[in-house]
C-alpha positions as CSV (number, residue, x, y, z in Angstrom):
1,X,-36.9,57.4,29.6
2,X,-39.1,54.8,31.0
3,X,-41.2,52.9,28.7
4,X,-44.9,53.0,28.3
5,X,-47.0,50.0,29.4
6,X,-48.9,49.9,25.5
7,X,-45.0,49.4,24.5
8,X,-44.4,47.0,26.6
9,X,-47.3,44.8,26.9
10,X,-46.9,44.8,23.2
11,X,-43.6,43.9,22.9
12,X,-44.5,40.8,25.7
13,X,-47.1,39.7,23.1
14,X,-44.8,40.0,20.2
15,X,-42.2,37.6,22.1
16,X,-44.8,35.6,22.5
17,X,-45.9,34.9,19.7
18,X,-42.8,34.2,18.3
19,X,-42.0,30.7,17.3
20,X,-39.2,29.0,18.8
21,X,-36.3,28.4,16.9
22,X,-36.1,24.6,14.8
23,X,-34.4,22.1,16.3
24,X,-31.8,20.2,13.8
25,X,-33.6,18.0,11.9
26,X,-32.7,14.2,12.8
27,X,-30.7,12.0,10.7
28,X,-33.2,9.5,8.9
29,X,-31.3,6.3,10.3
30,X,-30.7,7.1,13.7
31,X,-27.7,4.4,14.5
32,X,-26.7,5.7,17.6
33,X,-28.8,3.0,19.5
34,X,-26.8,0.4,18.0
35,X,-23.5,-0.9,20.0
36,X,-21.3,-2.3,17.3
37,X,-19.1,-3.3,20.1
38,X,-21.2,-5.5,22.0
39,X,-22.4,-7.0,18.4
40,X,-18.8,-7.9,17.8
41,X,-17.7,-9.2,21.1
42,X,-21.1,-11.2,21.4
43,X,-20.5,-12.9,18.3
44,X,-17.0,-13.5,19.3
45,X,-18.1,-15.3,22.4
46,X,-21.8,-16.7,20.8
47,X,-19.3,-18.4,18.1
48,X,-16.1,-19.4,19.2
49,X,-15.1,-20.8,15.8
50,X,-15.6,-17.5,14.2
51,X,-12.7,-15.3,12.9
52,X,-11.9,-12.1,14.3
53,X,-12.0,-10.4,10.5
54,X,-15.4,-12.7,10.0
55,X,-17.2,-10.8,13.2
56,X,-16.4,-7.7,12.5
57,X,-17.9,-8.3,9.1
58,X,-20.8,-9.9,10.5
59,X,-21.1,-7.0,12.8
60,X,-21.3,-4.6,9.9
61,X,-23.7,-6.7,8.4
62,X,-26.2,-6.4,11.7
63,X,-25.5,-2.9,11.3
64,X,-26.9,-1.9,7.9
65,X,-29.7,-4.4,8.7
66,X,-30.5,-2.7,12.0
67,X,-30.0,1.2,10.5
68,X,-30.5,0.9,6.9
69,X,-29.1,4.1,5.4
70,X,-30.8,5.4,1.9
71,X,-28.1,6.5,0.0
72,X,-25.0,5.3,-1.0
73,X,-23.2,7.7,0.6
74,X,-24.8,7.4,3.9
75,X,-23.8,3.4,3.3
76,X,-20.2,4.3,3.1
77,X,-20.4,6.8,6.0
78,X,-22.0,4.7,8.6
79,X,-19.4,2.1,7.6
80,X,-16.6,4.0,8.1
81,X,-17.2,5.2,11.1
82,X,-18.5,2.1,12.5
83,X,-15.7,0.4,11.6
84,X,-12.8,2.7,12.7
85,X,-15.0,2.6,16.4
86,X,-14.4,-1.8,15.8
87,X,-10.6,-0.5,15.4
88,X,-10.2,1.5,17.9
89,X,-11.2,-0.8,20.5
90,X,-8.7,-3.2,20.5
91,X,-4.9,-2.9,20.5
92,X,-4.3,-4.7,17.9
93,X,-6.4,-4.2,14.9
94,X,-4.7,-5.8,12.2
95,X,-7.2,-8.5,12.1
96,X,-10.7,-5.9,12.1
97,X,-9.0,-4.2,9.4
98,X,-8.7,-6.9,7.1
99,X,-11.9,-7.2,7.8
100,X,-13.8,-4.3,7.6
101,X,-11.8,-2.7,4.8
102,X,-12.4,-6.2,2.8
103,X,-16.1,-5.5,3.6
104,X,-16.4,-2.0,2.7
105,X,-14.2,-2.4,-0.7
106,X,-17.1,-5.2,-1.2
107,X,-19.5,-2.4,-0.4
108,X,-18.2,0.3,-2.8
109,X,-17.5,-2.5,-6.2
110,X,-21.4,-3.4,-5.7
111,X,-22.7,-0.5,-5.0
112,X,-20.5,0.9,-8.5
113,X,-22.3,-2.1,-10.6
114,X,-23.9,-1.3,-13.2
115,X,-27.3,-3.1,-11.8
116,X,-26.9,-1.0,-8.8
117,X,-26.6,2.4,-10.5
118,X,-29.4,2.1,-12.8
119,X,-33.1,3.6,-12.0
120,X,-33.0,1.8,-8.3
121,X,-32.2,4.6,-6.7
122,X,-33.3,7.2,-8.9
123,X,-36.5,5.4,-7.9
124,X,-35.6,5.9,-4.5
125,X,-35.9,1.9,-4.1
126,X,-32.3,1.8,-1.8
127,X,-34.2,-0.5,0.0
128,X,-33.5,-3.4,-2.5
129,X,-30.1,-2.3,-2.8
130,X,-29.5,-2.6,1.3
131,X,-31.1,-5.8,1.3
132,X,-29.0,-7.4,-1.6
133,X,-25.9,-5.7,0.4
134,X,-26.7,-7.7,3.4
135,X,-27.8,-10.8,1.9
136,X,-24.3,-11.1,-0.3
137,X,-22.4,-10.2,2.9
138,X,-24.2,-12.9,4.4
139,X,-23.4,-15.3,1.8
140,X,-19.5,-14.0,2.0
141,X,-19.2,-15.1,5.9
142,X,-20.8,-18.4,5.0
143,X,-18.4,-19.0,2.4
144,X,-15.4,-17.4,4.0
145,X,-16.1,-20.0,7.0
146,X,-16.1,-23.0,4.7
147,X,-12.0,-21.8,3.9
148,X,-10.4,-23.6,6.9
149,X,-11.8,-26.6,5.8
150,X,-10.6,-26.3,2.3
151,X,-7.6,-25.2,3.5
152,X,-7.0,-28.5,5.8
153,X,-7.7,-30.6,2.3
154,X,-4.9,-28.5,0.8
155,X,-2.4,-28.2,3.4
156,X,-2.9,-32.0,4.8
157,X,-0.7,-33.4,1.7
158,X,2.4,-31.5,3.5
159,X,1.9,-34.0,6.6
160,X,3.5,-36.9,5.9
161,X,3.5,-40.8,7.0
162,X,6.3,-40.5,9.7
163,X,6.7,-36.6,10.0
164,X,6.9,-34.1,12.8
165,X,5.7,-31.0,12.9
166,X,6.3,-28.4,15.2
167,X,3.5,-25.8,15.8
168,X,2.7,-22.9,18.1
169,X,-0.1,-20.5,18.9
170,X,-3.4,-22.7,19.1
171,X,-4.1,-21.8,15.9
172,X,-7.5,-23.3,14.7
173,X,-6.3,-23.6,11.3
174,X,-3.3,-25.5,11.8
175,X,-5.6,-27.9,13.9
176,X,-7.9,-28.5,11.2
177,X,-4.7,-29.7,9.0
178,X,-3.4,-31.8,11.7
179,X,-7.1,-33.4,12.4
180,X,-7.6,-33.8,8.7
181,X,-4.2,-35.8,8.4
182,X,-5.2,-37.8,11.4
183,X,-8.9,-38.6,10.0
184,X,-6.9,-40.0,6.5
185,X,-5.2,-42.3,8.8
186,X,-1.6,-40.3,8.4
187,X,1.5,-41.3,11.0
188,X,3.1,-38.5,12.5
189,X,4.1,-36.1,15.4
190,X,3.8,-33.0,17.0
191,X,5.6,-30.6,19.0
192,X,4.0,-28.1,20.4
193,X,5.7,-24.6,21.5
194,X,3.3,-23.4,24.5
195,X,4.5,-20.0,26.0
196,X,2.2,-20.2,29.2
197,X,3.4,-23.4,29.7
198,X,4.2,-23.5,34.0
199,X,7.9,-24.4,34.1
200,X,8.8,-28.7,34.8
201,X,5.5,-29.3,33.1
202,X,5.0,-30.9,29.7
203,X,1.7,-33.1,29.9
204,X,-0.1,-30.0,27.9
205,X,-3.6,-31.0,29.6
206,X,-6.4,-28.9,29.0
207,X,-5.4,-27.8,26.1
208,X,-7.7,-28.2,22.8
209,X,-5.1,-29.3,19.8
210,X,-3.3,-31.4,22.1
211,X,-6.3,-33.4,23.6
212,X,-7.5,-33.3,19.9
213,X,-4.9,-35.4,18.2
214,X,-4.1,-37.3,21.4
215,X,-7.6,-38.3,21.3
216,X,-7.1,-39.7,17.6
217,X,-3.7,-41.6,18.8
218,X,-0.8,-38.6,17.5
219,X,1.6,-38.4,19.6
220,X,2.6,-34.5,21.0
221,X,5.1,-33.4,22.9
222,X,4.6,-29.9,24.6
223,X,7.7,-27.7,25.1
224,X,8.4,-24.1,26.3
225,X,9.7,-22.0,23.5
226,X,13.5,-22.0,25.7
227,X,13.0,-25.8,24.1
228,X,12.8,-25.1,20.2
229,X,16.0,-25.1,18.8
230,X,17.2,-28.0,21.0
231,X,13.8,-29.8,19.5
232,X,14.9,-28.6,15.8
233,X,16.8,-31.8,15.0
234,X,13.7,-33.9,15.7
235,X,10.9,-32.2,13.2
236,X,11.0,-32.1,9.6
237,X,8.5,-28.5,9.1
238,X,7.4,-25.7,11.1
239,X,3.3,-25.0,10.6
240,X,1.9,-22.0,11.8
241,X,-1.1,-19.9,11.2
242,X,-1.6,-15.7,11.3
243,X,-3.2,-13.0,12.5
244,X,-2.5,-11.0,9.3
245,X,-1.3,-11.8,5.9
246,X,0.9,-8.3,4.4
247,X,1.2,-7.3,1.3
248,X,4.8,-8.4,1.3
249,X,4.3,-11.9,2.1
250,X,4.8,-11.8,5.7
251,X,2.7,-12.6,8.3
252,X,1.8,-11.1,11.8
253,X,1.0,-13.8,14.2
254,X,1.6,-14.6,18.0
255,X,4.9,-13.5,19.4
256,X,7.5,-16.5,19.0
257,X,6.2,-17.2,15.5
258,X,9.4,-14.8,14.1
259,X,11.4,-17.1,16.3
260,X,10.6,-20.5,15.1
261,X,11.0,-19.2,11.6
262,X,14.2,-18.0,12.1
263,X,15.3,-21.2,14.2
264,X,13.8,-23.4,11.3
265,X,15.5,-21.2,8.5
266,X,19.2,-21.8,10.1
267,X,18.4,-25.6,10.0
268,X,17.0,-25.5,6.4
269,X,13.6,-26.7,7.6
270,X,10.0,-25.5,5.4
271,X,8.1,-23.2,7.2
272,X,4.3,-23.2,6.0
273,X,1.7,-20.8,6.9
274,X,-1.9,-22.1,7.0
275,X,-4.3,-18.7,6.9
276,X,-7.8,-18.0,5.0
277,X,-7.2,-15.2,2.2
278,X,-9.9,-13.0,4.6
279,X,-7.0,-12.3,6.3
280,X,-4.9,-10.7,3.9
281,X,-4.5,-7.0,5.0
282,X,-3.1,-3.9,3.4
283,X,-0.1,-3.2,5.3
284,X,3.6,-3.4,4.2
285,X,5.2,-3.7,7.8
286,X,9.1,-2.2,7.3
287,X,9.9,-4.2,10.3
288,X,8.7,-5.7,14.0
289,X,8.5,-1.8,15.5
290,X,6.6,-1.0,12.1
291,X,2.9,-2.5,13.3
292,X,-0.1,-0.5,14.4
293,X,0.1,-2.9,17.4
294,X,-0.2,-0.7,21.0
295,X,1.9,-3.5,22.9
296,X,5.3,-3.3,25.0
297,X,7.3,-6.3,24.8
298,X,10.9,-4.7,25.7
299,X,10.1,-2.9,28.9
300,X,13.4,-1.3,30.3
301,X,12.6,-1.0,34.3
302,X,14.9,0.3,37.0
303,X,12.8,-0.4,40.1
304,X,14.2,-2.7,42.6
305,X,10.7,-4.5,43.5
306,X,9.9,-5.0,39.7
307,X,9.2,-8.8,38.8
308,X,9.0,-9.8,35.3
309,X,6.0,-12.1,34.3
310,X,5.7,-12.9,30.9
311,X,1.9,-12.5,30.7
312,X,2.5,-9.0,31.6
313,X,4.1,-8.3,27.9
314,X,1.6,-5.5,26.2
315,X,-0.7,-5.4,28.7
316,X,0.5,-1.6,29.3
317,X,-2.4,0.4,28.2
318,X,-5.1,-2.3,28.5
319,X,-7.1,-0.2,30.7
320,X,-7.9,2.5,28.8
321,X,-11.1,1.2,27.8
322,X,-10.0,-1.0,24.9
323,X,-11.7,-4.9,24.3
324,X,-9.2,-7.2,25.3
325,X,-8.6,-10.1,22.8
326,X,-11.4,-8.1,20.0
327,X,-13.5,-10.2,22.8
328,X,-11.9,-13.1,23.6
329,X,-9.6,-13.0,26.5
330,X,-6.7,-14.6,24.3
331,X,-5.2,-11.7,23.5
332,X,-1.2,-11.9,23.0
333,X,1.7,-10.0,22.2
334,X,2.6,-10.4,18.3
335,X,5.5,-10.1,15.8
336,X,6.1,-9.7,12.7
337,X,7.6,-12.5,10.1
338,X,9.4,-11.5,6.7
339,X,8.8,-13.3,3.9
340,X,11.9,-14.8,3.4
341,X,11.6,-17.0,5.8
342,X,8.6,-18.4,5.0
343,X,8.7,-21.2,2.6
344,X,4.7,-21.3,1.6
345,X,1.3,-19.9,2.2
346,X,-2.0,-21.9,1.9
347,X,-5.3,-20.6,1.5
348,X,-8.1,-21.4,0.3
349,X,-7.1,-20.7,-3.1
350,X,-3.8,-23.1,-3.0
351,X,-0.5,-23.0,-2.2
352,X,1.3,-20.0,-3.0
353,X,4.9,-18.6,-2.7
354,X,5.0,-15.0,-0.3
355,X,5.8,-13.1,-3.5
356,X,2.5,-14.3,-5.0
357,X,0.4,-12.3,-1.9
358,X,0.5,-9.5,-4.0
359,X,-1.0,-10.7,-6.5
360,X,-4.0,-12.5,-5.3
361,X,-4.4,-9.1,-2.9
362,X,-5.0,-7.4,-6.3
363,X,-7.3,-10.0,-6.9
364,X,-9.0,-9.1,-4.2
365,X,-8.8,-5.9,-3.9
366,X,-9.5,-5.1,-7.8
């Protein structure tokens, strides 16, 4: 039966009329404008000095200045997720989670203070809450920056007059021991394990440590790492630095770094590990194929036109959209050291045996 046109010029105005339905209602600190990405890998590049745990913390800083959240669980949210986005993008995040989760344990024992849970946010004054956050965070990066120098104070006494020391990995720590010894006027030598080294070459030039101390009259000697053992009867320590410091007392650092401590072990030679306590991470590593580390070191191959170059190790995956080097492009391979063959640890908080890590990570932590 066909309708009458009352009824339906009616029912027309009755659509009409109706209101359309209510879009979701917004969040009230839209973050979605802010790249946490490009924050991290600018401040990687801006500050060359700057830890890889230390950006990602400064990054979450910028964060909750840029998007201020208003309650404390929209705080712990926007940091979670931010954070696991920082982890994500690399292939190697052991470094971004020490951290970030150091950060957002920070975050959660403030924010459980008794001053923080009084009538502030009853009041709804978050506001002062978010800007103490941020201003304590800042004061945690400057203070967690001033560590390698302490660290070179405390770890210079192990350089001796006439001593060698055999190093790897450019680490920045290490350096600032070896300048530090160099500035007091200290005696001694280096050897220097440098994978990318071109084969027939040892001159090491253009390289920062090495032009460092040869600049202040220490003399280095660069070798390939098919060199250490047969250079093990001329050093009296092995100094490295780390990536990540385990709840074990191992260390994660730059592939080799298992090697020399292994080498130095058979020979009965110390084995120190210079790394700021920033970079203590909660992982308990059962062995080297244990890490969350997306890298491929053994590659078995059966094509006939395959050449093997070194720099190619864990690079397998590196195009599927993930920062190389958390922004730098120094990005390496890395394996995994049990604490048994490490014969010390200094931080900024001393000198400590590998059994001890657990303890100061409580510290910490708790």
């Amino acid at each position: 039966m066909a309708s009458s046109p009352g009824k339906s010029a009616a029912t027309a105005e009755s659509s009409l009329s109706t209101p359309p339905p209510e879009s979701p209602p917004k969040p009230k600190h839209d973050s979605s404008n802010f790249d946490i990405l490009e924050t991290y890998t600018d401040l990687l590049h801006s500050q060359p000095t700057l830890t890889m745990p230390l950006a990602a913390i400064s990054s979450l800083i910028s964060l909750l200045r840029h998007s201020p959240p208003s309650t404390t669980s929209e705080t712990l949210s926007l940091l979670s997720h931010h954070s696991s986005i920082l982890k994500s993008s690399v292939r190697n995040p052991i470094a971004l989670s020490a951290g970030t989760d150091l950060f957002q344990r920070y975050i959660v024992s403030t924010l459980q203070s008794p001053s923080s849970n009084t009538d502030a946010q009853s009041t709804q004054d978050f506001k002062t809450i978010r800007d103490q956050l941020v201003a304590n965070g800042e004061q945690f990066v400057a203070r967690a920056q001033e560590a390698r120098g302490t660290i070179a104070k405390i770890g210079v006494r192990f350089v001796d007059d006439g001593c060698t020391v055999m190093t790897s990995g450019n680490s920045r720590v290490v350096s600032a021991v070896l300048n530090e010894a160099a500035d007091n006027g200290a005696r001694f030598r280096v050897v220097y394990v440098r994978s990318d080294l071109p084969p027939g070459r040892s001159d090491g030039k253009g390289d920062g440590v090495v032009a460092q101390l040869r600049g202040k009259g220490i003399p280095v000697a660069v070798i390939q790492p098919s060199a250490a053992a047969y250079s093990l009867g001329k050093i009296n320590m092995v100094m490295v630095g780390a990536e990540g410091v385990v709840e074990n007392g191992g260390i994660v650092s730059r592939m080799g770094t298992y090697q020399l401590a292994m080498l130095a072990k058979s020979v009965r030679k110390p084995v120190y590990v210079v790394a700021e306590s920033h970079k203590f991470v909660r992982l308990y590593p059962l062995g080297q194929y244990d890490l969350p580390v997306q890298q491929t070191v053994v590659d078995f191959c059966d094509r006939m036109d395959y050449i093997y170059d070194g720099r190619d190790a864990g690079v397998r995956g590196a195009k599927e959209g993930k920062i190389q080097g958390g922004g730098r492009d120094d990005e390496e391979v890395v394996d995994y050291t049990p604490p048994e063959f490490i014969t010390a640890l200094v931080t900024e908080t001393g000198i400590h045996n590998p059994s001890a890590v657990s303890e100061e990570m409580i510290k910490i932590w708790y």
